[in-house]
C-alpha positions in Angstrom: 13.4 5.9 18.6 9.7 6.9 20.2 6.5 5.1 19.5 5.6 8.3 17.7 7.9 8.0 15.6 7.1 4.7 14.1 3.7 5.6 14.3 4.0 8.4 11.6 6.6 6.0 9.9 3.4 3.8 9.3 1.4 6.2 8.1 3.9 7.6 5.6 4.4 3.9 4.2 1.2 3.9 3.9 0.8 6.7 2.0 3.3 5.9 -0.2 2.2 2.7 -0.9 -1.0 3.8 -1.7 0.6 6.3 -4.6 2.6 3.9 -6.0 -0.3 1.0 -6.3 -2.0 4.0 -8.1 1.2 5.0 -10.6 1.2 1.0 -11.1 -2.1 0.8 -12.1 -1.8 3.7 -14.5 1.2 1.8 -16.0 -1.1 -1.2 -16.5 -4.1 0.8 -17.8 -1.0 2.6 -20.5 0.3 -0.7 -21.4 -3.0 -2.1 -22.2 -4.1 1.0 -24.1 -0.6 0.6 -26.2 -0.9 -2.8 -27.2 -4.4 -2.1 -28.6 -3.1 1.3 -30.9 -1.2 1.6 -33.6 1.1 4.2 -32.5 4.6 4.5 -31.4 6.8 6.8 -28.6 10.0 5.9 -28.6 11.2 3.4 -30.9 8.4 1.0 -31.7 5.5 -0.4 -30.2 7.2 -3.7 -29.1 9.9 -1.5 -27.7 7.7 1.1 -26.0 5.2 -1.8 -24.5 8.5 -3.8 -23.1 9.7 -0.2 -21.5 6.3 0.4 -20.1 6.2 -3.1 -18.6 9.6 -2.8 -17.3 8.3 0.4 -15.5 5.6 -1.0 -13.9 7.8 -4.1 -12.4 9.9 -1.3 -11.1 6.9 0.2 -9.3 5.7 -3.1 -8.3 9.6 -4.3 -6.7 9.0 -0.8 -4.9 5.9 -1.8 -3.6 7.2 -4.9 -2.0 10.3 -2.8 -0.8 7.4 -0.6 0.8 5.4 -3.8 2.4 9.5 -4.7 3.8 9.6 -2.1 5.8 6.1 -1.1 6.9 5.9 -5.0 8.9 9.3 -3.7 10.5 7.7 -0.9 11.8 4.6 -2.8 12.7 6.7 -5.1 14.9 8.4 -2.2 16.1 4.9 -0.3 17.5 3.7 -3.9 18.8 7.1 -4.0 21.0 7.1 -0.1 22.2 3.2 0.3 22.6 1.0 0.0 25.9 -1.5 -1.3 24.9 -5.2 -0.1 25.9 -7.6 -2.2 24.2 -11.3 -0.9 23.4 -14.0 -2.1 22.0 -16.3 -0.8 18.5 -19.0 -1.9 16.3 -17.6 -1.2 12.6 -20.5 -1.2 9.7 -19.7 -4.3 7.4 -23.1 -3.3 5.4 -26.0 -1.3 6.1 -27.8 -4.0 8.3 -24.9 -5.5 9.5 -22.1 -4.5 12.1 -19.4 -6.6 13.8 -17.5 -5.9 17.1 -13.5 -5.5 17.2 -11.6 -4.9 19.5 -8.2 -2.0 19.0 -5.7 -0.7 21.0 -6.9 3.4 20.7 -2.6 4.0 20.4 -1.6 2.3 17.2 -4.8 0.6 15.9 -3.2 -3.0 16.4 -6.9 -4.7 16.1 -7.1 -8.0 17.8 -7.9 -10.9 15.9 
């Protein structure tokens, strides 16, 4: 497979990711909102907060399922990628910058 292809494979992951640290923060935000009501939605309050709970761990296993794959195709750009390293200033605040230096292919940053 190209270097293209695990290039958009990266971005992908990291778009799901992104989506499902959002759905598991909703989850969170639900759960906390339904252990402070007194209402039900399925059975009983207990019931619903343990489903809701059990939802969210579901999101969160898919998460690291997500993080799995997206250091596979990180080791897989660093192998098929030439390499041509440049230097930036990136903004940390408004009076302060810092210098990195990236390869302008993949964005591998150098430490």
């Amino acid at each position: 497979m190209s270097i293209d292809y695990f290039l958009q494979s990266k971005n992908i992951y990291k778009n799901i990711e992104f989506h499902l640290k959002d759905i598991s923060n909703l989850y969170e935000e639900f759960i906390e909102l339904t252990e402070t009501e007194e209402i039900t939605f399925k059975y009983n309050k207990e019931d619903d907060i343990i489903f809701l709970k059990k939802t969210k761990e579901e999101y969160d296993e898919k998460i690291k399922q997500i993080h799995f794959f997206k250091d596979y195709v990180n080791k897989k750009i660093a192998e098929l990628c030439n390499h041509e390293f440049v230097n930036d200033l990136i903004d940390i605040s408004p009076d302060k910058s810092k210098e990195i230096e990236y390869c302008s292919h993949c964005e591998y940053t150098k430490s």
